[in-house]
N, C-alpha and C positions, 0 to 999 in steps of 0.2 A: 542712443538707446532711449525708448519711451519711456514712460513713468507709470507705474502700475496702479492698477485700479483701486479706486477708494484714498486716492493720494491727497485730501488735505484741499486747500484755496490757495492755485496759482493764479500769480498776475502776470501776466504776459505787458513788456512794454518795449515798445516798438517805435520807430522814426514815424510811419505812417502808416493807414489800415491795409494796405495791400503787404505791407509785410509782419505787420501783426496777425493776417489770415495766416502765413507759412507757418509762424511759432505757434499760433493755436492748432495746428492738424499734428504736432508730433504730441500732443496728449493723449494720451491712451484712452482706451474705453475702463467706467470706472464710474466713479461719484464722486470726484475730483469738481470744487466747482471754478471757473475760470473770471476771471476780470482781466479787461484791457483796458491800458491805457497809449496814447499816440502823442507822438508830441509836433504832428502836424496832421490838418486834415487834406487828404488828398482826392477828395470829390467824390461825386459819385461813384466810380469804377470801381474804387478801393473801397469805400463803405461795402460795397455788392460783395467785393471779395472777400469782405470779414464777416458779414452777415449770413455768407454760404458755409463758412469755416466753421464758424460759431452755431447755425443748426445742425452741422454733419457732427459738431462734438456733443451736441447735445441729442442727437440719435445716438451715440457711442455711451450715454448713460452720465455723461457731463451733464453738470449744474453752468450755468450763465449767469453770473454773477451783475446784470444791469448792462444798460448800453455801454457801449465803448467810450473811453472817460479823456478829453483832449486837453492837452494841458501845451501853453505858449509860453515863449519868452527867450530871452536869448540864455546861457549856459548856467546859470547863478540861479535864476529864475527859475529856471528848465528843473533844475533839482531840488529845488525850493517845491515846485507843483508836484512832481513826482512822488516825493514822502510825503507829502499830504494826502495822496491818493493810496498811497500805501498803507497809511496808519486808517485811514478811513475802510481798507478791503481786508486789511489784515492777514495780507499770504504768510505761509512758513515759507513756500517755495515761487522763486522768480523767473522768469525764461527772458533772455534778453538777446539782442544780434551778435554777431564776433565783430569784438571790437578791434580784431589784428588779422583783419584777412590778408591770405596769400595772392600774390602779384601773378597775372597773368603773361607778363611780357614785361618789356624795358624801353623807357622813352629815350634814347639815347639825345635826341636835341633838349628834351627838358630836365634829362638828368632824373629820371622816378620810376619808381615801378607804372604800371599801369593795373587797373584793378578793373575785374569784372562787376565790381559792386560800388554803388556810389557811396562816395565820400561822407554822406549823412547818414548812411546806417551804422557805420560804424565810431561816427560822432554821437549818435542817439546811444550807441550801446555804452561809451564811457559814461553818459550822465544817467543810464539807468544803473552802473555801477556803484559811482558816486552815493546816488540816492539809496540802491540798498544796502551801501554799508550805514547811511546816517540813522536809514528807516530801523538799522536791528540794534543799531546803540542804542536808540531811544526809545524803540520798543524790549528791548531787554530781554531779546527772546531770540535762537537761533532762527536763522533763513539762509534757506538753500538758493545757490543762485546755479543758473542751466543755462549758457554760454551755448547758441547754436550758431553752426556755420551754414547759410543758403547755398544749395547748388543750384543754379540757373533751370528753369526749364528746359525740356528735350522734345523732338520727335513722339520719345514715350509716355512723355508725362508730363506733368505742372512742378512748380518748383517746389523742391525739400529743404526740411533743413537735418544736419546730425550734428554731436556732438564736438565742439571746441575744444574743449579737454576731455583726456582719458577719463574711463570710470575709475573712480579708486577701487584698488583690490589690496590685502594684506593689511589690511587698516586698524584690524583688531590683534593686539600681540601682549608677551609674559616680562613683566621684568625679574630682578632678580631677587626680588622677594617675592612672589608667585603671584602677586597679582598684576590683572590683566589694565590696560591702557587702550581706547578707541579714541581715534583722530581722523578729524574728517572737516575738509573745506567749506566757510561759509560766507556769505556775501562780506565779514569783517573781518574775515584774519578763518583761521584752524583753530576747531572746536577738539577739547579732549572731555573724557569720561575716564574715571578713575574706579575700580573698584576698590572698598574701602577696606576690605579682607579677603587673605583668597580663600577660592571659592564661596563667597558671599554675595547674596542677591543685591545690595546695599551698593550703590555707586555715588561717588559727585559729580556733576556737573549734570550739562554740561558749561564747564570752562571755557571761555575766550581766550587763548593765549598770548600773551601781547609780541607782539610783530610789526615787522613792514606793513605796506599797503602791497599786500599779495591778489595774485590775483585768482578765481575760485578756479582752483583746479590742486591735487596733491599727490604725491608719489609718495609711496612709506615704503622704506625698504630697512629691512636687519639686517643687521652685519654678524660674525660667525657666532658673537656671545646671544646674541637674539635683541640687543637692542634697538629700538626705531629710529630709523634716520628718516626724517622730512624734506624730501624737493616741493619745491613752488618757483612759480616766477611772479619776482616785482617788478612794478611799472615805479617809472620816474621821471620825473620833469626833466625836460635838457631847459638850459637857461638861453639857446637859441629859439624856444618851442619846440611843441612836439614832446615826446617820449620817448623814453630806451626802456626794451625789456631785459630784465638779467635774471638769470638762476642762479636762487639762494637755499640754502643746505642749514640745518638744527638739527641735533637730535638731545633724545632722552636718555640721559643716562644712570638715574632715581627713578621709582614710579610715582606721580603727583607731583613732582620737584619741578621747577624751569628749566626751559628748555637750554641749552644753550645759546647763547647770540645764531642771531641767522647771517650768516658768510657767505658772502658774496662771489659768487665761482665767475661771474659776468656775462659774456654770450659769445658766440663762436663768430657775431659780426657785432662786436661790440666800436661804438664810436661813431656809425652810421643810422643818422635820424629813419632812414626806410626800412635801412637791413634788418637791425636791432630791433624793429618791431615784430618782424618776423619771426622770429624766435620759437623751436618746438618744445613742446613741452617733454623736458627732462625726462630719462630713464638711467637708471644706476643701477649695479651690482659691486660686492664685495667678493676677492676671491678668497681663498684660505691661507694665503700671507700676511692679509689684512689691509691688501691696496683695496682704493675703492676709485674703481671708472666709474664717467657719466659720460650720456652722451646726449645729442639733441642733432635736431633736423635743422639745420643753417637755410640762411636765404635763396643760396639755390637749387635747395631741395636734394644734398646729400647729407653727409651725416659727420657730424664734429664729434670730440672728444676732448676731454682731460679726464687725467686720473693725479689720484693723490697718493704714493705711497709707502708702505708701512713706519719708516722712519718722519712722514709730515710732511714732504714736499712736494707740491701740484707742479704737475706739467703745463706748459702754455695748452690753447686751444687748438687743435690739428685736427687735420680735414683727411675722413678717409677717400677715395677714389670708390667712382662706382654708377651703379644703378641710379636711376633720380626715387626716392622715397616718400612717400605720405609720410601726415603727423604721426605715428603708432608705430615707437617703439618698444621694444621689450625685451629687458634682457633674463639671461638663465644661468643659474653655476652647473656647471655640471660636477660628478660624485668625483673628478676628481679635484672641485676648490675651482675651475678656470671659469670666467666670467666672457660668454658668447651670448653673441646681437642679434637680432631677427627684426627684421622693420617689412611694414608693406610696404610693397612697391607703388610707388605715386601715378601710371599709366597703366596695371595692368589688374589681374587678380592673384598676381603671386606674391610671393616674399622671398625675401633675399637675406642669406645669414651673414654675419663676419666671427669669426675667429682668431686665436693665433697660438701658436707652440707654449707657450712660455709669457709667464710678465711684461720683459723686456723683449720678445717678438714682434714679430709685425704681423699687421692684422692680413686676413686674405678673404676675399669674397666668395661666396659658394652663392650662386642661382639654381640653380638644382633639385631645393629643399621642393617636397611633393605636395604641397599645402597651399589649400586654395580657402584665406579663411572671407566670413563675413566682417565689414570694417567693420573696427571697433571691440572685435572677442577675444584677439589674443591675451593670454595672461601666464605666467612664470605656469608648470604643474606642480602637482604635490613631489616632487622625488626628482630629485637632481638631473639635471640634462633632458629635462621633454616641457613640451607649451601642449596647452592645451586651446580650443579653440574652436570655433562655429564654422561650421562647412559653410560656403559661400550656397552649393546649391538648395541645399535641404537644412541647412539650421541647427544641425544635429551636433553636439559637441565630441571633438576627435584629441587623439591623444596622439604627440609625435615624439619621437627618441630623437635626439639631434643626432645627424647621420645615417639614422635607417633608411631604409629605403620607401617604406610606406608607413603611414599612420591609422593609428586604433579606433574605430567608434569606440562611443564610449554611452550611445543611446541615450534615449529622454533628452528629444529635440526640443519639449516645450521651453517655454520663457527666450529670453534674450541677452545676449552682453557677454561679458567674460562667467568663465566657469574657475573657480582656484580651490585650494581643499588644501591636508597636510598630510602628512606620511607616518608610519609609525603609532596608528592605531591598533593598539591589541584588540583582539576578538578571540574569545575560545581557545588559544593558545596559539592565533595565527597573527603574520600583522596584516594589516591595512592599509591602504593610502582613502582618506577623505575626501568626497568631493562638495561644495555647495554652490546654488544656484538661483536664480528664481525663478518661479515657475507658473505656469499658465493660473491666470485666472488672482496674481497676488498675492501668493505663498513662497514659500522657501521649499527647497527639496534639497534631501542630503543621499551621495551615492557611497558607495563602496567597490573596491575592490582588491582582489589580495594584490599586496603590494609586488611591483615587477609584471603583474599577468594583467593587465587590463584585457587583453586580447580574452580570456576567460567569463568575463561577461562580471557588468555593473549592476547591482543592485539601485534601485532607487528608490524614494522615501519622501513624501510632499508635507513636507512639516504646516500645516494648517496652524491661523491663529495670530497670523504677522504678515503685514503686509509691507514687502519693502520696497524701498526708494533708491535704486543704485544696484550695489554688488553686496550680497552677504557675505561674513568673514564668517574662518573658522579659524580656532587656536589650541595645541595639546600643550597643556602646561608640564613642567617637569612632573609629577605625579601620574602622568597617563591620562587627567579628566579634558575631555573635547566639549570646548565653548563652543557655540554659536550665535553671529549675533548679526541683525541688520536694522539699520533706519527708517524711518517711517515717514510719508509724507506729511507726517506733519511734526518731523525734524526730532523725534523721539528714539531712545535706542533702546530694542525691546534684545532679549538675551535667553538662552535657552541653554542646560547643562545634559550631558550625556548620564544616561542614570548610573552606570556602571562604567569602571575605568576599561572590565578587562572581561562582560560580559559582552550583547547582544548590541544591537544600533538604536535601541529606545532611545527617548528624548524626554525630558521632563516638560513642563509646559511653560511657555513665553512666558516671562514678566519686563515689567519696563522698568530701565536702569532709573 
């Protein structure tokens, strides 16, 4: 997903200028102004190649923050020059390589994956990590860090890059004293915001919460009382070299209190310096017993699980059979409490569901599902048993029942990413299901429609006034009042309340938390 226009001073830092050009062309058009830094210089070609990136963002309405800024030395150093260069550009937001790309094949005589990308980009992208967590301890100021994965060039085109981790969606949620909680990944750990009464404009933070060394990516899921449970994955030294990645689990069970310890669930190729790096980024549900599955994309590219539950007890790691899948999973309860899988398929433009009868069933695969989305939109819907999601052809976001036969538009193609909303908004004596988004040009837009009938047709509504960075949330607190709220590129959280619990879809006007 790109980043919307008028987003703040990105630094883009990269191994060399030929791939500092990739991560400058996913800036959007805007007034975003850019700095690069490289930590080798790769000649002429590659300067040519940053130099064309960097006028094409600056026809796009980007700012050029100076020549491209090279910083030597071996790993110590490396990070040592980097926050120096940061503190001196001053980004909120970072764009940096993946630094756990997936294996294209297996060396059987040398024992390793084999990788389409070399070894140094994704060594430059650990030490641009490094550096922006030290950069935001010291600068004492939230930064967003933007994990991209390079696809090679084609036939059709020059090389892209997208997204390393999911967008976050559900990020904004109620506890049980009615005020609201926002958590959200940053180059040092997960940022919260607390509001300080409910329904009050007044919030703190944002908060660092102390944790692992996570890495920027997050999953928030509520369990049936609505409290937030936190996935991330931490990176750790092996004492042979190298790193292992494991998925680790907190939640909130106070609002502003600590979180609980982050536990350690491990990874579904845990023990293996290659495999365990591979690692996909988590997806969880609770169903209405109060088990809670996770699951993740394994090394070779199907799909693991544990679950935990209701009595406390985790299951080992198990491998379901199947399709081979992409990173992007997502799961859904449906109304009656059961917790079903939906992942893209890793080879094609489909998705492939799993289900099963019962708790203690077995899961079974369904290919069949009629949904062709855009990577990277699936997201849970408002209303038990359906995802919502971006047509691959046209952009358009569609609504699916798990098991029907075909899925909803649901109109207002503009913007991009996941679409999520909630259920249970009153209107005029009717209910609702919510929808929000973002939308062309750097606004938020919020849709409607009666709850169960999407096929009825969506209202839509471009909240002017906020420009976000990510995915907007929305939340109905026990009273009926509908929050909305999203980030800004320059790591601010700006907040907006519905004027009426139980009239019309007005919206009061942005203020920042």
């Amino acid at each position: 997903m790109s980043t919307t226009a008028g987003s703040g001073r990105v630094a883009v830092v990269a191994e060399c200028a030929r791939d500092a050009a990739v991560l400058v062309a996913a800036e959007a058009a805007g007034g975003s102004g850019i700095g690069v830094i490289c930590l080798r210089d790769d000649g002429k070609e590659g300067r040519a190649a940053l130099d064309r990136a960097l006028a094409d963002a600056s026809g796009r309405g980007c700012r050029v923050a100076g020549p491209p800024r090279f910083v030597t030395g071996e790993r110590e150093a490396a990070v040592a020059g980097v926050v120096k260069e940061l503190l001196a550009l001053r980004p909120r937001r970072i764009r940096v390589p993946d630094p756990d790309p997936t294996h294209r094949d297996w060396d059987m005589e040398a024992g390793r994956p084999v990788y389409d990308e070399p070894d140094e980009r994704a060594a430059a992208a650990l030490v641009a990590l490094r550096a922006a967590r030290e950069y935001q301890v010291e600068s004492s100021a939230p930064v967003l860090v933007d994990c991209r994965r390079t696809e090679p060039p084609t036939a059709h085109g020059a090389a892209v890059s997208c997204p390393r981790y999911p967008a976050v969606t559900g990020w904004l949620t109620e506890g049980f004293d009615g005020r609201s909680s926002a958590f959200l990944p940053s180059a040092a750990g997960v940022l919260r915001w607390t509001q300080q009464r409910r329904h009050g404009t007044a919030w703190d933070g944002p908060e660092l919460l102390p944790g692992p060394r996570l890495m920027p990516g997050l999953r928030v899921v509520r369990d049936f009382s609505g409290l937030p449970h936190l996935f991330a994955l931490r990176r750790t030294a092996r004492k042979g070299g190298g790193d292992d990645i494991e998925i680790v689990h907190a939640a909130q069970y106070r609002t502003g209190h600590p979180l609980t310890p982050w536990h350690s669930l491990g990874s579904p190729n845990a023990g293996d310096a290659y495999k365990s790096r591979e690692t996909g980024f988590p997806a969880a549900g609770f169903d209405a017993a109060g088990g809670l599955v996770v699951f993740a994309r394994n090394f070779g590219h199907s799909v693991s699980f544990r679950e935990q539950r209701p009595e406390g007890g985790w299951s080992p790691w198990r491998h379901l059979s199947g399709v081979r899948v992409a990173d992007e999973l997502v799961t859904v309860t449906t109304h009656k409490g059961e917790v079903e899988l939906l992942a893209r398929v890793r080879d094609s433009a489909a998705v492939v569901r799993w289900h099963r009868p019962a708790p203690d069933g077995e899961w079974a695969e369904d290919r069949t599902v009629p949904i062709a989305p855009c990577a990277g939109s699936m997201a849970a819907g408002p209303e038990p048993g359906t995802v919502v999601y971006r047509d691959l052809g046209t952009g358009e976001p569609w609504l699916w029942y798990l098991g029907s036969t075909a899925p909803v538009p649901l109109g207002g193609a503009a913007g991009e990413g996941p679409v999520t909303g909630v259920r249970g908004v009153e209107a005029d004596g009717w209910s609702y299901s919510l929808l929000v988004r973002p939308d062309a040009g750097g606004a938020c837009a919020v849709g409607a429609f009666a709850e169960g009938r999407p096929d009825a047709g969506v209202w839509w509504n471009s909240l002017a006034g906020a420009e976000p960075y990510g995915v907007p949330a929305a939340v109905l607190d026990r009273t009926g009042m509908v929050t909305v709220a999203t980030l800004t590129g320059e790591a601010q959280l700006t907040v907006m309340n519905r004027e009426s619990r139980t009239g019309g879809f007005e919206f009061g006007p942005w203020y920042t938390a």
